[in-house]
N, C-alpha and C positions, 0 to 999 in steps of 0.2 A: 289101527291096522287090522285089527280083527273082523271088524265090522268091513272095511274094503278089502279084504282078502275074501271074506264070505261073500259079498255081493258078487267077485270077479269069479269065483267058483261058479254061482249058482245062474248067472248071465253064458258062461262059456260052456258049464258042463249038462245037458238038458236032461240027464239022468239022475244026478242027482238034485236038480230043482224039480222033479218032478216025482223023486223018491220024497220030499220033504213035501210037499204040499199033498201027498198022500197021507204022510204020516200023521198030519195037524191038518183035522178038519176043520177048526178053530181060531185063527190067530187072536188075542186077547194082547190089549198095548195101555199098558197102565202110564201115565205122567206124562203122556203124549208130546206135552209143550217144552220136554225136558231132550225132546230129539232133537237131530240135526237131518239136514237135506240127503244127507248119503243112509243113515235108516230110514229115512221116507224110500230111498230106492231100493233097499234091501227088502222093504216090507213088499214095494211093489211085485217084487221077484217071489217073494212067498205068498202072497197072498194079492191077486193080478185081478184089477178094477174088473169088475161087472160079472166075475165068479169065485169071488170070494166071499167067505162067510167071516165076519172081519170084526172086530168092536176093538174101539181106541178109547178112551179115557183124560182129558186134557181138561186143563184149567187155561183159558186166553188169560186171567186174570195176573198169570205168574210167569215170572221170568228171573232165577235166579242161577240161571245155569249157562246162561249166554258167555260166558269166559273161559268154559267147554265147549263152543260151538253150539252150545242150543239153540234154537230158534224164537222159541216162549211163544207168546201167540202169533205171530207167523207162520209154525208149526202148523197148528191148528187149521188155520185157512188153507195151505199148501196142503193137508188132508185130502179138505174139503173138496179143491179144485182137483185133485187126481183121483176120488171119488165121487163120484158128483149126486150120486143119487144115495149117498146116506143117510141115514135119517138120525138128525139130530135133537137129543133128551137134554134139558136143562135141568140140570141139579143141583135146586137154588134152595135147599132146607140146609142149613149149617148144626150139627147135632153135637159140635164138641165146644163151640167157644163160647162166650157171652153174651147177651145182646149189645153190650155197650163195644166189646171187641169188631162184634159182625158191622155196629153200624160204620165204625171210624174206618176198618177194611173197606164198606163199600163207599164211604164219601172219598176216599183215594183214588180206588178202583175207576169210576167215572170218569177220568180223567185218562183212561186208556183208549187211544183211540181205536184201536186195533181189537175190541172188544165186541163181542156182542152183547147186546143191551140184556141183560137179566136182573130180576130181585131177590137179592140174596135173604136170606132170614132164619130168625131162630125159633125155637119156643122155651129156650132156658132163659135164666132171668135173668137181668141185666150186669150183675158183677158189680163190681168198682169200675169207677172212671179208666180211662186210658190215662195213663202219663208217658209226654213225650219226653227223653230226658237227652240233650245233646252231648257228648262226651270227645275230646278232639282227640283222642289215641283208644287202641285197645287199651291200655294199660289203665288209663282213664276209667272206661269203661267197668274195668274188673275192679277201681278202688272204689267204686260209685255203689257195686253190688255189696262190695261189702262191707259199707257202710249200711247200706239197705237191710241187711242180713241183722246187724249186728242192733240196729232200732228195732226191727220185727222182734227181735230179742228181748230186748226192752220190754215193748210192749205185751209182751208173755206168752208169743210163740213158737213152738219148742221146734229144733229142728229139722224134723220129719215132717214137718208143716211147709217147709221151703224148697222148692225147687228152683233150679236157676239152667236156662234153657239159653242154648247159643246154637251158631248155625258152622263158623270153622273150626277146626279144629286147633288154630293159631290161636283165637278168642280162648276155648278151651282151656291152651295153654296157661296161658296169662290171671286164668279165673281161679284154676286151681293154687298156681303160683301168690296169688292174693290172698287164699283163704287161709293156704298153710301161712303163709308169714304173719296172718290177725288170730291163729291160732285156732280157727275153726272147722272143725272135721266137717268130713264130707264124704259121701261116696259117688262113685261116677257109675252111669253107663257100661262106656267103655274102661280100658284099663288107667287105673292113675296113674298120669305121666311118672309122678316121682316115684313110686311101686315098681319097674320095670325093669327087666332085667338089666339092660342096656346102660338104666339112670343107676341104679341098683350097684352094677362093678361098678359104675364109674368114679361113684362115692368110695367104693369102699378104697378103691387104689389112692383116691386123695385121701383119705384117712390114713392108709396104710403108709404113705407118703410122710405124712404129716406126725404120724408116731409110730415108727417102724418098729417100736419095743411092746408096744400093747397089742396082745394075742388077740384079742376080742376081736380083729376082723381076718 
């Protein structure tokens, strides 16, 4: 709603789409492929093909936002076609992951058809192997890490050595909820679920429930 409330302002009102694109000689559009069709118009309305000073930023390669509306590389080409004379940079040097990572990303990535052809690459060194590990639930998933956690352990290293990266915040849930029940600390990111104010009362009232004679809570 924000975003069509702002576009129906800045199409109806010509003062102020005309006070913002004074104000921003620039527009700069980071995760491009992460839009949808109604900020592609919004953008139009700020920054209007063939006098704009304009730079977007997109990956055709990702699309993990489509369940938002994103478009993923579709995005990208709908740019392209309501820009037509952009000039497009490929930036195919990958500087954070592995070689062994970069290559299995790009043997997948091929497979998009909606892509433009580029060679992705690194110059860090190849890492350890990929492992793909199949898991039929989240829950699955989070007994599988820490199990993983708990051999890395084993093997003698400590846990400031271990990070464990997930993309929802459902997964999250279920990762943290695994670690504390195997008994292995952990700090998060964000705030730990069980830490929370929210989780926090809600404990303490089923405690308080449960021994209404001891003060401690």
């Amino acid at each position: 709603d924000f975003v069509r409330v702002a576009a129906r302002i800045l199409s109806s009102v010509p003062a102020a789409r005309d006070a913002l694109r004074k104000a921003h000689a620039h527009v700069l559009v980071d995760e491009f492929q992460d839009t949808n069709a109604l900020q592609l118009e919004l953008l139009k309305l700020l920054a209007p093909p063939g006098a704009a000073r304009l730079t977007v930023v997109g990956d055709d390669d990702q699309s993990i936002y489509a369940f938002q509306g994103a478009q993923g590389p579709a995005a990208v080409r709908a740019f392209l076609a309501v820009y037509p004379d952009a000039t497009r940079v490929a930036l195919e040097q990958n500087y954070r992951s592995s070689g062994a990572i970069v290559r299995a990303a790009s043997a997948l990535a091929v497979h998009n058809t909606m892509r433009w052809d580029k060679r992705v690459f690194t110059a860090n060194p190849d890492g350890e192997r990929v492992a793909v590990v199949e898991c039929r639930t989240v829950r699955d998933e989070a007994e599988h890490v820490v199990e993983t956690v708990r051999r890395l352990l084993r093997d003698g290293f400590k846990l400031a050595e271990v990070a464990v990266l997930y993309r929802s915040q459902r997964t999250g849930v279920e990762m943290q909820s695994a670690l504390l029940a195997a008994g292995i600390p952990f700090n998060t990111h964000r705030a730990n679920l069980w830490r929370t104010l929210q989780v926090e009362g809600t404990l303490a009232l089923l405690r308080f429930l449960l021994r209404p004679d001891d003060d401690a809570y």
